[in-house]
N, C-alpha and C positions, 0 to 999 in steps of 0.2 A: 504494500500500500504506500502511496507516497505519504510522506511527515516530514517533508522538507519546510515548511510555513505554518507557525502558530494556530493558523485553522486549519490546519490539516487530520481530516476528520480519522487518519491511519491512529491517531493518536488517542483518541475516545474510544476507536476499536481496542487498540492493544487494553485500557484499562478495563473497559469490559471483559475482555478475553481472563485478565489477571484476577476479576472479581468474581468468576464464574470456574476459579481454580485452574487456568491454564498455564504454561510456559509457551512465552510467546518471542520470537525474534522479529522485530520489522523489518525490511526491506525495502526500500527508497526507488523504483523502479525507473522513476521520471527522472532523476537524478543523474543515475547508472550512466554511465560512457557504455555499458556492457550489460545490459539487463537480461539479456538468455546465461549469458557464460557467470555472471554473478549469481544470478537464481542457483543455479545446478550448482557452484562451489557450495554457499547456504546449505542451499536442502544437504548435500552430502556432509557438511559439517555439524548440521544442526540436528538432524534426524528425525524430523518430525512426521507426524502420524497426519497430517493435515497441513494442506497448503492451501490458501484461501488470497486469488486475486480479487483485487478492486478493482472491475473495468480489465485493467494487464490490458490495453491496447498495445504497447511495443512489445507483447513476448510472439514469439514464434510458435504456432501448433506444436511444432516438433518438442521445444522444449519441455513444454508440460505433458507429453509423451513421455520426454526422457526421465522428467520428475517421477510419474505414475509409473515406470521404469524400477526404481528408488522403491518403490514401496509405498508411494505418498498418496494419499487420497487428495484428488484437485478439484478445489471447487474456485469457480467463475462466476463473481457476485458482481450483477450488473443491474444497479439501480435506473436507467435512465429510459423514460418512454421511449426510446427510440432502438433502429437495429440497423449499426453502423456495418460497413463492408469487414470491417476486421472480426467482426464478434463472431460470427458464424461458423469459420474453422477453427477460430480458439476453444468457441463450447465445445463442437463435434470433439476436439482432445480433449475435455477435463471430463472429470467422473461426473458432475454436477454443476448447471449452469441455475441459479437463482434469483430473481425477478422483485423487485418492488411493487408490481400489478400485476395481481394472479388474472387480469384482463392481454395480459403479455404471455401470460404460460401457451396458451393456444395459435399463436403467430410464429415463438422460439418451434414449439414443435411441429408445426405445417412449417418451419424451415430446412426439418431435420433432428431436429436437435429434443428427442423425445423423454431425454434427463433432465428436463427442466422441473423444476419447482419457486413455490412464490414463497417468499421470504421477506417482511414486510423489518426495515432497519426502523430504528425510533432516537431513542435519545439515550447518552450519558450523562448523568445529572449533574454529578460533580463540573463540569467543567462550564458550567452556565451560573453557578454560586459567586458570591462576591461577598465581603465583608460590608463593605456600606457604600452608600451613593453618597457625594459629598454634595455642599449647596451649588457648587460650580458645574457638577455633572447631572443636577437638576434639572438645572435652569436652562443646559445643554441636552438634552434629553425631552425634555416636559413637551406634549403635546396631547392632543384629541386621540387624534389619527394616526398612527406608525406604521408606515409598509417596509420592513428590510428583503429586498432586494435587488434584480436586476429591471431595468427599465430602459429600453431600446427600440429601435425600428422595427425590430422582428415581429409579426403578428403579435404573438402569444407575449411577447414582453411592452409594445406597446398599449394593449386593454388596461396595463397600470398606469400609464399616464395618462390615459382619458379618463381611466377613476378619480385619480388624484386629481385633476384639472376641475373635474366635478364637484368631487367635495371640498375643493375651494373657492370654486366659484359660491357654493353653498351657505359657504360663510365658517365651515371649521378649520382648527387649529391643526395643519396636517403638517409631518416630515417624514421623511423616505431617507434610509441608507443605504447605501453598496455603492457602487464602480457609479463615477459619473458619469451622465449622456454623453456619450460621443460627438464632439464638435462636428459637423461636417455643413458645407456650404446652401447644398440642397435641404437642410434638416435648423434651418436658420428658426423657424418656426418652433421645432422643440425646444431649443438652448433657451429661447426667451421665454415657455411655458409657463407657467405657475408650480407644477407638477417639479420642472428644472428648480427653480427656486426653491422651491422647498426641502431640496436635498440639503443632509445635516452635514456634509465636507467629509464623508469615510465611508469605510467599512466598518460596521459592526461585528465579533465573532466573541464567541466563547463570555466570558466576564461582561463585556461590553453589549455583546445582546444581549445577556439578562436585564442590564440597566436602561437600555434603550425601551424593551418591554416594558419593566416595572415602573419606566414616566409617563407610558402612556397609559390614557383609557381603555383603546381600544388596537386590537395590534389587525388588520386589515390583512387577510388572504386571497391572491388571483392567482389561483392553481394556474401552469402553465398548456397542462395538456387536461382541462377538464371532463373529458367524453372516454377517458382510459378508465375499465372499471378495477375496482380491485385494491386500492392503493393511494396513499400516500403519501408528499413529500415529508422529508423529515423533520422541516421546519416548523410541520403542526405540533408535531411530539417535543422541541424544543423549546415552544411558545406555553404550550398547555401546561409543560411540566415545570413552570415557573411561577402558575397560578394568575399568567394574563390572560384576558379574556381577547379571545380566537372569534373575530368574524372573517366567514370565508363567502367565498364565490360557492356555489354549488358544485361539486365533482362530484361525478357517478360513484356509487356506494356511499357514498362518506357516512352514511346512517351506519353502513355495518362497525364502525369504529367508535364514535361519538354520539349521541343521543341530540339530537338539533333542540334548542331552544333551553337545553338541560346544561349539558356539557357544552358549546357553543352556540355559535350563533351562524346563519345560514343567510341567504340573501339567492336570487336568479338572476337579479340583471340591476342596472346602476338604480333607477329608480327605488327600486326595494333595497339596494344599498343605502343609501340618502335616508330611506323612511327607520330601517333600525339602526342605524349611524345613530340618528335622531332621539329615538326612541332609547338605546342602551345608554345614550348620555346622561337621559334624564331619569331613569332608573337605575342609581348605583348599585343600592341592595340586591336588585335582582343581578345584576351584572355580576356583579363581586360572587354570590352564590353559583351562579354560571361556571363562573371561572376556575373555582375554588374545587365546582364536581370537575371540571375537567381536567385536573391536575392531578386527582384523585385516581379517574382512569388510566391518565398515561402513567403513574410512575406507580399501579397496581399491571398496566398489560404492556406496553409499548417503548420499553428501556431497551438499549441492545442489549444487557445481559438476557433479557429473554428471548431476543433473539437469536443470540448464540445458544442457549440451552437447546429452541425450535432447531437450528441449523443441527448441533449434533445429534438430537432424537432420528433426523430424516436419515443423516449419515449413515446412523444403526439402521434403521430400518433397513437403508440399500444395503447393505453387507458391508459396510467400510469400519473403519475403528470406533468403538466405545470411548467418546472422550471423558 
């Protein structure tokens, strides 16, 4: 997994892996000058019973051949709605290709690839904790509305700045963090937005998203691929498990996970965003208790250490090691 950069999420893996009694070695893959020929040193020095890519976009089929070679049971954990040219002969090699949207297990396998299983990642809690907010990181932080993350020309990433543009034309207190819009000449229109302006100057991760969450009211979700059923980004299981309250766009299933109007809050389209915007502002009690069951859920179902226990029960079942 890479853990070359403070959110690097190889790093929430490995302490899950450590809290659910495993030995664990990382491996930096994006890093690597040599990532087949480093992998296979590892595995033969480390010896492990389980090898588990993130993605592994640069490894070679072969190599995780030569691993499962080794002894190793190879599993291929590919969170992303999508099925890039590389993924397809890397699965066909590992013992176990695992999905974020049990709406994806039916695609991997009309591609070939009939190992698959869904595997829903969630949250490491420890690494979203913080000691305290100070008045400076209030006052930097404090708003209505918080959306953390990407917002761009891309379809699926522009529907967040038309939200945001919305809810300030509206009249609320909104700010967005991650990667700033892209200058570009043609896009002269977004840079001046409302939705631009409202960005907080960063990246939020780890410590920093907690506090980013805990200023605001409301922490605003636009699933990117909302019609995928099955799944989850993992930013809902980060948000919930912090005790903010989570209003999302609708994605297919999200009932089988969260309880709408219980454990979050739900919306179809911008107008019925605007109308519970409105609405949970003016009812804290009920918001706060909202929030409060839905924190309750994720860190009773949706932490990764259960999904590393889920990952090893499948393991067993296929005939692979007993972790």
């Amino acid at each position: 997994m890479p853990a070359d950069k403070p959110w690097s999420w190889a790093l929430h893996h490995e302490v899950a892996l450590r809290d659910v009694g495993q030995q664990v070695l990382l491996f930096d893959f994006r890093s690597s000058p040599n990532p087949d020929g480093e992998v296979l040193a590892a595995a033969d020095a480390f010896r492990p019973e389980i090898h588990i890519a993130w993605k592994g976009e640069v490894f070679k089929p072969e190599t995780f051949r030569n691993i499962s070679a080794q002894g190793v049971y190879n599993v291929l954990w590919h969170p992303d709605e999508t099925v890039p040219d590389w993924l397809v002969p890397l699965a066909k090699a590992s013992d176990l290709l695992c999905t974020q949207y049990w709406g994806m297990v039916d695609i991997y396998r009309r591609a070939g690839i009939e190992h698959t299983e869904w595997l829903l990642e969630g949250v490491t809690p420890a690494f979203f904790q913080y000691e305290e907010i100070t008045p400076e990181e209030r006052k930097k932080y404090a708003c209505e509305v918080v959306l953390i993350g990407t917002i761009d020309r891309i379809p699926e990433y522009r529907k967040r700045m038309y939200a945001l543009n919305r809810l300030i034309r509206e009249g609320f207190a909104v700010r967005w963090w991650g990667r700033n819009v892209s200058f570009r000449r043609n896009s002269l229109t977004d840079w001046l937005s409302p939705a631009r302006r409202a960005w907080g100057g960063e990246q939020v991760w780890n410590a920093t998203f907690g506090k980013a969450c805990a200023c605001a009211r409301i922490v605003l979700s636009l699933p990117r691929c909302p019609d995928i059923p099955g799944g989850l980004s993992n930013g809902a299981f980060w948000t919930t498990s912090l005790g903010a309250f989570y209003l999302s766009l609708y994605k297919e299933s999200i009932e089988e996970f969260f309880v709408p109007g219980k454990e979050i809050g739900l919306f179809r389209d911008e107008d019925e965003m605007v109308e519970k915007v409105r609405y949970y502002l003016a009812h804290d009690r009920e918001r706060r208790a909202i929030a409060d069951a839905g924190r309750l859920r994720t860190l009773s179902s949706y932490t990764n250490q259960h999904a590393y226990q889920r990952l090893f029960r499948m393991i067993a079942e296929r005939g692979g090691p007993r972790a």
